[in-house]
Steps between C-alpha positions, in 0.01 A plus 500: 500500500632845395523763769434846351792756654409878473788711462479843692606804298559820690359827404705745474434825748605828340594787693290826443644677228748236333476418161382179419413288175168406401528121309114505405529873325771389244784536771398893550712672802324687749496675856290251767260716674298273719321124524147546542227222462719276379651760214850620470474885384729639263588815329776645241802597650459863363113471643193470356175237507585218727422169390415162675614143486559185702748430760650239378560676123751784671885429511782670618713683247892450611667400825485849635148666529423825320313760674313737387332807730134466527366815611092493647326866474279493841166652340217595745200272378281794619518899599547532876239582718616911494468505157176333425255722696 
């Protein structure tokens, strides 16, 4: 009788900010933003529209990490109280 053996690959974990390659988007590069219901978030390293993709399609470019800056603009989602009266 055959015993079935699963073989465990690890994810790889980006760091905010490094550049990473995408294998299921034709091996395009871009900056890892964040995981988020199961969906790795990408965007161009110069900015623009992030993109999603799976986990387990993201690899790391070279032996050292590139990192790239990732700046968040802290918007109010609404005028403050003083203002709205």
């Amino acid at each position: 009788m055959a015993v079935c053996k699963r073989s465990r690959t690890t994810i790889y974990q980006p760091k905010v900010g490094e550049v990473v390659k995408d294998r299921a988007h034709k091996g395009a590069e871009g900056v890892y933003m964040d995981t988020m219901s199961g969906r790795v978030y990408l965007r161009p390293r110069c900015g623009g529209l992030e993109w999603t993709t799976f986990p387990s399609e993201i690899e790391r470019l070279g032996e050292t990490p590139e990192l790239v800056t990732v700046y968040t603009v802290d918007r109010p989602r609404r005028a403050p109280a003083a203002l709205a009266s």
